[in-house]
N, C-alpha and C positions, 0 to 999 in steps of 0.2 A: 307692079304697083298693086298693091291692097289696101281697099278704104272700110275701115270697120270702125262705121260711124251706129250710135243709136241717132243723135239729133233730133229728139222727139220733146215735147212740153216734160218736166218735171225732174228732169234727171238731164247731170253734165259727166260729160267723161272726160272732155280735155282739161284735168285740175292735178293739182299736187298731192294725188295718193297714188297710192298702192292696194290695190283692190283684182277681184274676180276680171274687170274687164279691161284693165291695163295688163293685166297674168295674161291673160288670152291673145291680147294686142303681140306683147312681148314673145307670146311662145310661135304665131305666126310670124313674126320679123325672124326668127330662127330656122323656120323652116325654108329663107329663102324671098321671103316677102320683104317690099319695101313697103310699111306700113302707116297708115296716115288715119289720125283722129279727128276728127272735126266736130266742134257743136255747131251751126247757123241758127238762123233766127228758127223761132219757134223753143227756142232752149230756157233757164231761167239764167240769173246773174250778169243780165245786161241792159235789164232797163223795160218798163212793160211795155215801150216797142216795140223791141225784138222780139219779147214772148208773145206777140198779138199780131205779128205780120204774118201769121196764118191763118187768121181766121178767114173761111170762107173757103180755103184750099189749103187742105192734110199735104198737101204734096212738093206744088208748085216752088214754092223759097224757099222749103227745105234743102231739096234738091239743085236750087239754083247754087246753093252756097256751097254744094260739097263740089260741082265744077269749079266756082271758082277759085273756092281751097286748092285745087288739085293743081290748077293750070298754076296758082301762084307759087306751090310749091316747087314744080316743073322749073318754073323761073330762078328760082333761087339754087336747085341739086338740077343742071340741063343733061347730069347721069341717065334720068330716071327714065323708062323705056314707056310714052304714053299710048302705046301702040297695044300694048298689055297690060290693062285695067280691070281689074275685078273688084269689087264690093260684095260682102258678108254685114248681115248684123241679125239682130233677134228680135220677136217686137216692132215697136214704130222701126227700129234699125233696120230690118227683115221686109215689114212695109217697104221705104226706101231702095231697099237694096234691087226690090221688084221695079217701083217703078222708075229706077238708074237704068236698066237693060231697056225695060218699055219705051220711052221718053228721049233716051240716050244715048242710043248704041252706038254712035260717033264718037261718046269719050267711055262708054262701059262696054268691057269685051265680053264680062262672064259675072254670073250673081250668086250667092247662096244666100237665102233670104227664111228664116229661123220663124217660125209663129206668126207671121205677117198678117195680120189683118185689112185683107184684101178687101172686104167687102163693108166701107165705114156706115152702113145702118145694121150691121150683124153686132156694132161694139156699143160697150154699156151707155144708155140713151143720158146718163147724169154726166158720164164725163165728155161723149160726142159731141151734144147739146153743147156745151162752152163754146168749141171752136166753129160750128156747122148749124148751130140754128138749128129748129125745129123740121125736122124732113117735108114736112107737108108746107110749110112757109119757103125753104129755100133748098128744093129738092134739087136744083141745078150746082148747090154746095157740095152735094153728096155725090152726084155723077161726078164731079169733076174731081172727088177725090177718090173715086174708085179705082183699083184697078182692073177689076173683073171686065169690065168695059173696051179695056185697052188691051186685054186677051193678043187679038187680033196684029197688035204692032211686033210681037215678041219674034225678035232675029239671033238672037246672044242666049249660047248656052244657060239653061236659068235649072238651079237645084232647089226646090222646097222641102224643107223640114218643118216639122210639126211634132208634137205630144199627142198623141191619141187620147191622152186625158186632162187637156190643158182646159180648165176650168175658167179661163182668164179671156184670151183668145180661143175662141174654141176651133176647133177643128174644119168644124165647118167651111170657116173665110178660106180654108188653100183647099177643101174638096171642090170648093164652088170658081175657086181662080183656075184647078186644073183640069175642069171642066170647062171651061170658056176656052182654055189653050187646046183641051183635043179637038170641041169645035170645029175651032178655027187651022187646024191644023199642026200647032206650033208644039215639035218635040219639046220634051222638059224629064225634068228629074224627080221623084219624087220622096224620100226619106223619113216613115210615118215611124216614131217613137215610141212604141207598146207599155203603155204603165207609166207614161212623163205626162206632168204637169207643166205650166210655162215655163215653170224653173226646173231643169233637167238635172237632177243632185244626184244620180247614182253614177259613181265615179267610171264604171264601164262601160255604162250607155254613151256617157260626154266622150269619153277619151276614143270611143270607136266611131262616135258623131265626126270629132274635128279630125280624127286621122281621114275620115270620107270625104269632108269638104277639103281637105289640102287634096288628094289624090284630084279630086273633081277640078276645082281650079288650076290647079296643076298642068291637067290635060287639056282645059279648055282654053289658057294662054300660052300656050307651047310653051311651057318651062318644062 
C-alpha cells in the first residue's frame, strides 16, 4: 500500500481531473503500488468545517483521517497487505508523510516525505498565522505541530527530499528535522536536489527523484 496524499489547506487532489498529481499517483500504482488518495479535513470543498478543524494543530486530523481512509479501504479490498504501508507526498503532503512514520509507526512502515516543512515558525508568518495563531500568544500551537520536536519517536525507514533552492519551503525545515534525527539517533535518508525549487520541473532530476523513492520504499516494505 501507498498513500500519496497532499491533504493540506488549499488544494484537493481526490477530484475528476487529470493533472501532474493523479500522473504521478498512476505511474506509482504501475510500479507495483496499491495507491490511495485522500483529502481529510483541513482540505477546501466541504464546508468551512472541515477547512478549520485544524486550526491550532497542522497535524493531528490531518493525519487522523488518512488512518481512517486507509483501514476503510482495507475493509472494502481485505486483498491489501496492511502490514506494508508507506506514504510519499511533497509539501504539506511531505509534512504528513513525516509525521505518519513519527505518530504512527503501527499503521506506516516507510515514508518519503518531499519539501516538508518541518519546522511551522520557519513558514511564511501571513499564511501560519491563519491556522496557529500568533507564536507568542499560542506557542503550544506551534510545538504541537512541529515535527522537529518529535525527532526522537522515529522507528520507520524515513527519506527526505528537498530542493537546495526551494524559495518556498526553504531548506532549512529538513536540515533542521535531520538534525534533531542524528541527535537523537534516528538513521534516515536524505536526497538534497541541486538547483530545484519547490516545484522540481527539470524532467531528469524528477524522473531520477521518483526512480529513487520506488527503489527506497521498495526496500523498505519488502516488496
Amino acid at each position: 500500500m501507498l498513500l500519496s496524499p497532499y491533504a493540506g489547506p488549499g488544494l484537493q487532489l481526490a477530484v475528476r481531473a487529470y493533472g501532474w498529481p493523479s500522473t504521478v499517483a498512476q505511474w506509482f500504482a504501475e510500479q507495483g503500488f496499491a495507491v490511495l488518495v485522500t483529502d481529510g479535513r483541513g482540505t477546501p470543498g466541504r464546508g468551512r468545517a472541515w477547512q478549520t478543524a485544524v486550526r491550532g494543530d497542522r497535524l493531528g486530523p490531518a493525519l487522523e483521517d488518512q488512518v481512517e481512509a486507509l483501514h476503510a479501504v482495507a475493509e472494502r479490498y481485505p486483498g491489501l497487505d496492511l502490514g506494508r504501508v508507506g506514504i510519499r507526498g511533497w509539501s504539506y503532503g511531505g509534512y504528513l508523510a513525516v509525521g505518519a512514520v513519527l505518530h504512527r509507526p503501527d499503521v506506516f512502515h516507510a515514508a518519503v516525505a518531499g519539501a516538508a516543512p518541518a519546522d511551522r515558525r520557519l513558514y511564511d508568518t501571513h499564511w501560519e498565522e491563519r491556522f496557529l495563531g500568533h507564536p507568542e500568544v499560542t506557542p503550544e500551537a506551534y510545538a504541537r505541530s512541529s515535527l522537529v520536536a518529535g525527532a526522537h519517536r522515529l522507528r520507520r525507514p524515513l527519506m527526505l527530499v528537498h530542493g537546495l533552492a526551494d524559495d518556498n519551503v526553504v531548506v532549512a525545515h529538513t536540515l533542521r528535522l535531520s538534525s534533531a534525527l542524528l541527535a537523537a539517533g534516528r538513521p534516515h535518508t536524505v536526497l538534497p536536489l541541486p538547483g530545484a525549487t519547490h516545484r522540481v520541473t527539470r524532467e531528469e532530476v524528477v524522473s531520477g527523484q521518483l526512480a529513487l523513492e520506488v527503489e527506497f520504499l521498495k526496500r523498505s516494505l519488502g516488496a
